[in-house]
C-alpha positions as CSV (number, residue, x, y, z in Angstrom):
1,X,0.4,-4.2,1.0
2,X,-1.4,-6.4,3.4
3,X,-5.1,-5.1,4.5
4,X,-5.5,-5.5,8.0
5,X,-8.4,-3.8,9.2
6,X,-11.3,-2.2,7.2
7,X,-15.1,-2.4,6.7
8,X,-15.3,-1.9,3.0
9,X,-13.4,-2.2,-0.4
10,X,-10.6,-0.6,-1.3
11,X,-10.6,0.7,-4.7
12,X,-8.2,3.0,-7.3
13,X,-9.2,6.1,-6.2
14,X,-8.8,5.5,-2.6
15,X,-7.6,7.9,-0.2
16,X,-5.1,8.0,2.5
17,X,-2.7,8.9,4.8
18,X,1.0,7.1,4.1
19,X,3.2,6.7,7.5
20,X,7.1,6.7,6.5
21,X,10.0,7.0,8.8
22,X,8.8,10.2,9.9
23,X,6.9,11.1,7.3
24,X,3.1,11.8,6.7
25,X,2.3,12.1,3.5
26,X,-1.5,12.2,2.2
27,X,-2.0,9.7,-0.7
28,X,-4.1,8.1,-3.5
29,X,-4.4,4.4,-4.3
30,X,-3.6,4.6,-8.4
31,X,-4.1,1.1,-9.5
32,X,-4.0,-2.3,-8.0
33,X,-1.5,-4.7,-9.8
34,X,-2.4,-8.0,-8.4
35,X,-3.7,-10.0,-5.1
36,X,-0.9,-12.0,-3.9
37,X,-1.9,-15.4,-2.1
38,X,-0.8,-14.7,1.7
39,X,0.2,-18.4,2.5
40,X,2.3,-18.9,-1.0
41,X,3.4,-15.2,-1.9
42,X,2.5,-16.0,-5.5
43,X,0.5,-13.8,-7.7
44,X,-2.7,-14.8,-7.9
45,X,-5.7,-12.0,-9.6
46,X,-4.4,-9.5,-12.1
47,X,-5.6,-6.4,-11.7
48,X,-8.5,-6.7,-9.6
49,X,-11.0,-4.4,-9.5
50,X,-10.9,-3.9,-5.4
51,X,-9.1,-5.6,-2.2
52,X,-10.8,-6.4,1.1
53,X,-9.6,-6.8,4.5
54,X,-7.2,-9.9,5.1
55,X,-6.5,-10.1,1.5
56,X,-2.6,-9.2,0.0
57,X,-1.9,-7.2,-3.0
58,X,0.5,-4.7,-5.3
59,X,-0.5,-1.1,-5.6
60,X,0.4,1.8,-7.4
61,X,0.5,5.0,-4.9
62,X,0.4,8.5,-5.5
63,X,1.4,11.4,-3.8
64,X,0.7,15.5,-4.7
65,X,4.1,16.2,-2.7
66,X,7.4,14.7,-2.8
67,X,9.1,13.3,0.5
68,X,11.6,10.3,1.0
69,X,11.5,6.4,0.5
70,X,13.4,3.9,-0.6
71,X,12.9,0.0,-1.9
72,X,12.6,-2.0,0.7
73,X,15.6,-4.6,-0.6
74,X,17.5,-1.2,-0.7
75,X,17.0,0.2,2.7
76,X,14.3,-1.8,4.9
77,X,14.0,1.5,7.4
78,X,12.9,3.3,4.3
79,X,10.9,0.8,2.9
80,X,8.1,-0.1,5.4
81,X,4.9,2.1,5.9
82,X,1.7,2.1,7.2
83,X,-1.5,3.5,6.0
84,X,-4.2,5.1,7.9
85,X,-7.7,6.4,7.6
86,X,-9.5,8.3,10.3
87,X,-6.9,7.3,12.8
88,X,-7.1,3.6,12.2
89,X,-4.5,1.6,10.9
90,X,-6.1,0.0,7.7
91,X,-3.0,-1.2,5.6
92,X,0.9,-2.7,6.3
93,X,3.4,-2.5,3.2
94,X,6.6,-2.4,1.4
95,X,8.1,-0.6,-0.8
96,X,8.7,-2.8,-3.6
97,X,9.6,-0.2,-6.7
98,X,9.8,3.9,-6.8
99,X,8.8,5.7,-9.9
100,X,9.3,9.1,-10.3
């Protein structure tokens, strides 16, 4: 997930609205795994306590409802989302893993 645009941290706990395909799911930001180093792609901070804007990282997301998605390797229309707060785009990801 790549932060694009927000005035504070982002934090477990964190809520938001996941854009899918046509999807709109509302979600929770469960843990963070690890910033990733935009210009290298390699794992940099393991579990970091929050993630500001510009910066790269793994998270764990949870949902209340089920809907569809897919790994991005799997199915790349299935595997990209955006995530929103109050009508702004805040976040850009893929879906690296789906745990049921």
């Amino acid at each position: 997930v790549v932060i694009l645009e927000h005035k504070s941290i982002i934090c477990p706990g964190y809520s938001a609205v996941l854009h899918i395909h046509a999807a709109v799911e509302e979600i929770s930001i469960k843990a963070l795994l690890c910033l990733i180093d935009r210009k290298t792609g390699e794992k940099t901070t393991v579990h970091p306590r929050f993630v500001k804007q510009d910066q790269a990282c793994i998270m764990r997301l949870e949902s209340n409802e089920m809907f569809c998605l897919e790994p991005f390797k799997d199915f790349p229309q299935m595997g990209r989302f955006v995530l929103r707060d109050e009508t702004r785009t805040i976040a850009i990801g893929k879906v690296m893993k789906v745990i049921e």
